[in-house]
C-alpha positions as CSV (number, residue, x, y, z in Angstrom):
1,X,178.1,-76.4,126.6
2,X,175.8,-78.2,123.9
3,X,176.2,-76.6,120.3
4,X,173.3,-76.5,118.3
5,X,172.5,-75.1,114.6
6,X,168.6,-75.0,113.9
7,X,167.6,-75.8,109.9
8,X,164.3,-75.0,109.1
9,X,162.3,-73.4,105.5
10,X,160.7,-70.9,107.7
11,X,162.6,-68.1,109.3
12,X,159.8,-67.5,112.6
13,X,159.9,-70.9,113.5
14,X,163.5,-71.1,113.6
15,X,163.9,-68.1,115.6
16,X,161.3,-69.5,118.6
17,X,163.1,-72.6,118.6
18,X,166.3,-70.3,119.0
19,X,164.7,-68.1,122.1
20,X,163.1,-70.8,123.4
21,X,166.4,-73.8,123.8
22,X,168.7,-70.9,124.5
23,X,166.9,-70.5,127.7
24,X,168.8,-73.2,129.2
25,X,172.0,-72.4,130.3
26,X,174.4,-74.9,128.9
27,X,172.4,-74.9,125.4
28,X,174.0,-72.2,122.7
29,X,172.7,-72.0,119.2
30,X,175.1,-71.4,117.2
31,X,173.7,-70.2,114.0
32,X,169.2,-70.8,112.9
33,X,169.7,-70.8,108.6
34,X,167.4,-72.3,105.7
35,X,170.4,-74.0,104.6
36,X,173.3,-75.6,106.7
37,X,175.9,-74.6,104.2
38,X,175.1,-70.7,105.1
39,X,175.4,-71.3,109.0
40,X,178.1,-69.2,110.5
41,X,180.0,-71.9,112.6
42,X,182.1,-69.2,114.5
43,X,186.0,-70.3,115.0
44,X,185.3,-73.9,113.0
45,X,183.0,-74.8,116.0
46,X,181.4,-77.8,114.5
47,X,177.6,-77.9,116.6
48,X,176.8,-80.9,118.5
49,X,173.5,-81.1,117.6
50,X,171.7,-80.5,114.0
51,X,167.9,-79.6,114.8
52,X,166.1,-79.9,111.8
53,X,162.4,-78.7,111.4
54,X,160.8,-81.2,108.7
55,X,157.8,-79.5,106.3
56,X,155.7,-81.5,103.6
57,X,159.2,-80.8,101.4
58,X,161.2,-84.0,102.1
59,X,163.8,-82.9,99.7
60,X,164.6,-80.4,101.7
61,X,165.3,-82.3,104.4
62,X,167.4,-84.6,102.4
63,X,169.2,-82.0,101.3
64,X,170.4,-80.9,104.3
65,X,171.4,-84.6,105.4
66,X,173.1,-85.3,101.6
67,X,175.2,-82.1,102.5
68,X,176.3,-82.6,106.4
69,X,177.1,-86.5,104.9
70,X,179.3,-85.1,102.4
71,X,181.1,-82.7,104.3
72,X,181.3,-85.3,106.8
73,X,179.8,-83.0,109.3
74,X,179.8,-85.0,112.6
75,X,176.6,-83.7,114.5
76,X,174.6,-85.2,115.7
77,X,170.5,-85.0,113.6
78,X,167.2,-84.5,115.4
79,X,164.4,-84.4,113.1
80,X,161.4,-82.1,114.5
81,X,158.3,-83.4,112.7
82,X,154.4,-82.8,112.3
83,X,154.4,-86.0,110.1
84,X,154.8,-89.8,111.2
85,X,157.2,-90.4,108.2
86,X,160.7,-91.8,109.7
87,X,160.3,-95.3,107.9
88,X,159.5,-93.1,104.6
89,X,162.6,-91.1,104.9
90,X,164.3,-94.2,105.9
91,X,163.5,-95.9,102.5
92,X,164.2,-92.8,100.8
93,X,167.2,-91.8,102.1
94,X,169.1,-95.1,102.5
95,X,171.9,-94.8,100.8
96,X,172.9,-92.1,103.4
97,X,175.4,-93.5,106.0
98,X,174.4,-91.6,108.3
99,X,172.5,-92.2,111.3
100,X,169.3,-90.1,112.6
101,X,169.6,-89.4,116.3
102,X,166.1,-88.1,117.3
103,X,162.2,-88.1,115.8
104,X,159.9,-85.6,117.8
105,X,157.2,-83.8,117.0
106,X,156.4,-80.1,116.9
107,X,153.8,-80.2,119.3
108,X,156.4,-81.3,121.8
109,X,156.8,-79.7,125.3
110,X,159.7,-77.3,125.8
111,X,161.0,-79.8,129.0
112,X,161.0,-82.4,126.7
113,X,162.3,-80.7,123.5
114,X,165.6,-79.6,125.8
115,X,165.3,-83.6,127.6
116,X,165.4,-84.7,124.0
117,X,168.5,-82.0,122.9
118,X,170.5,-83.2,126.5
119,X,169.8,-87.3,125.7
120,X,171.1,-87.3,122.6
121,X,174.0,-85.2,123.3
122,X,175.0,-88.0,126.3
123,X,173.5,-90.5,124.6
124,X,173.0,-90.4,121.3
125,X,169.3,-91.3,120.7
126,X,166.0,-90.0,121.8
127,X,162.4,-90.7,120.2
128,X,159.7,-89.0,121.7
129,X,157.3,-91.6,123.5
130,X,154.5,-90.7,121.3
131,X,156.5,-91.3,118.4
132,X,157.8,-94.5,119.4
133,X,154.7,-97.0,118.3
134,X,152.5,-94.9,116.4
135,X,154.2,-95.3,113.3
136,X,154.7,-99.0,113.5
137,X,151.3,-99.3,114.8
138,X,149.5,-97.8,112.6
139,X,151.5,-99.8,109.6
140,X,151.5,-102.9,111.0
141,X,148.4,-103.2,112.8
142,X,147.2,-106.4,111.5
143,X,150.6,-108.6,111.6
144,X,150.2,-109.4,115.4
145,X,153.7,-107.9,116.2
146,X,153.9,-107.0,120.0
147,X,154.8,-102.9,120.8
148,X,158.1,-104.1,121.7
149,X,158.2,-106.1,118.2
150,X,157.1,-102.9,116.3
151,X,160.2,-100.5,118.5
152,X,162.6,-103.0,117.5
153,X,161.2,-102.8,113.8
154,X,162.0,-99.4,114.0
155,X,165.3,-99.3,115.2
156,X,166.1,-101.7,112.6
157,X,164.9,-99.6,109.6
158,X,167.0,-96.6,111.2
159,X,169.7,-99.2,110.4
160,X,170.9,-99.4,114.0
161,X,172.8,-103.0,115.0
162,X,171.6,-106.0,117.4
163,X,173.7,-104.1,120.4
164,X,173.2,-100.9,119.8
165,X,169.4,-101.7,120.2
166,X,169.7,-103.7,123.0
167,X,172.1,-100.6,124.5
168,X,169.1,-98.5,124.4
169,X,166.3,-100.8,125.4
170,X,168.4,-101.9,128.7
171,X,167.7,-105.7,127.2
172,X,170.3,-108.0,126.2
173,X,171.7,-108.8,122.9
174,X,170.3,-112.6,122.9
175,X,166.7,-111.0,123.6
176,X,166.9,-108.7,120.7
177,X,167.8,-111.6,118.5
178,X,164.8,-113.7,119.5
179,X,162.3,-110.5,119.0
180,X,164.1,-110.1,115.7
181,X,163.4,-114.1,114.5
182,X,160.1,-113.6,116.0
183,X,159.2,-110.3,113.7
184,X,160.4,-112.1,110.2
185,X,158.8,-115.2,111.3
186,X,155.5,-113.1,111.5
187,X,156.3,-111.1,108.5
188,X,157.2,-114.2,106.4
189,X,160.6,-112.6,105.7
190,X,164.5,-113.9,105.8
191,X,166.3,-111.2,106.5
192,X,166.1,-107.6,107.4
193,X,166.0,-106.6,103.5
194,X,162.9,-109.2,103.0
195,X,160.7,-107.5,106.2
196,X,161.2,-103.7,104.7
197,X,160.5,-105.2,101.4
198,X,157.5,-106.8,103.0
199,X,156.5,-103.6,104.1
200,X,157.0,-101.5,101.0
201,X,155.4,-103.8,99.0
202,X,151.8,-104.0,101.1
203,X,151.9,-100.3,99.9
204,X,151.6,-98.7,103.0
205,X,153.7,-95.6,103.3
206,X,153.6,-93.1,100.0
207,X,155.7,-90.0,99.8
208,X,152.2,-88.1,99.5
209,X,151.1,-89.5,103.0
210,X,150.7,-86.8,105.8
211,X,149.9,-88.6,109.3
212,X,149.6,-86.4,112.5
């Protein structure tokens, strides 16, 4: 059975999320709250899976992530999203050791909104196809970074390792280190620190920026 606690600002949205995952079988919410600290975790049942619905209030959100960090609550986070704005967050919210398991957007399908809750319970990570490029796309348009280039980019702003990348893109270790020489060779940069500095400095995410 996959436990999962629903966060969300908005009280109908939470409860269709509820009705609508615990139609599967082996899915049980545990608790839909504003805040995670009020969610009735029956018996100390810590939930699997954190579902998160993002609004234009990232400090919500990062309160929410602050908290299960400091309770070191270990969930794992999906964050349901109308807004392209995981690098944002990312830069935001980096001093937070804690890693983001899933970026989908509200639009999604309910097949793939219980795919995505399943994955990351088995697997740990899930982005939703349409999320995967779009962000790195539509940032880095003119660098010449391939789509594979730009997914890697990702992963590596969500502060995930050579291996763990290459675990989850079924390509070896050696081949993620040759996209990765490839991408700061493109971006003029060092290190990992120099490309998201590269990025952050062209100016082109803002915490006022709403993509959809």
């Amino acid at each position: 059975m996959i436990n999962v606690i629903i966060l969300g600002l908005y009280p109908l949205e939470r409860k269709a999320l509820s009705i609508l995952i615990e139609k599967e079988s082996d899915i049980h919410i545990i608790d839909d709250v504003k805040n995670i600290e009020d969610a009735n975790m029956l018996n100390n049942i810590i939930p699997d899976i954190i579902l998160i619905t993002v609004s234009k209030s990232y400090n919500y959100c990062f309160r929410q992530i602050q908290y299960i960090e400091n309770k070191k609550i270990k969930s794992k986070i999906i964050l349901l999203t109308s807004y392209l704005d995981g690098l944002y967050l990312y830069n935001k919210y980096n001093k937070l050791k804690i890693t983001i398991n899933g970026y989908i957007f509200k639009n999604i399908g309910q097949n793939e909104l219980i795919r995505a809750i399943k994955t990351i319970y088995n697997k740990g990570f899930y982005m939703q196809d349409e999320v995967k490029f779009k962000k790195l796309e539509k940032y880095l348009g003119d660098t010449n970074l391939t789509k594979r280039e730009m997914e890697i980019l990702f992963y590596i702003f969500n502060g995930y390792k050579n291996k763990q990348i290459a675990d989850i893109l079924y390509i070896s270790e050696n081949t993620v280190k040759n996209h990765i020489y490839n991408i700061y060779k493109k971006l003029n940069a060092k290190n990992k620190v120099e490309a998201i500095d590269r990025i952050l400095d062209s100016k082109i995410i803002s915490d006022k920026e709403n993509i959809i």
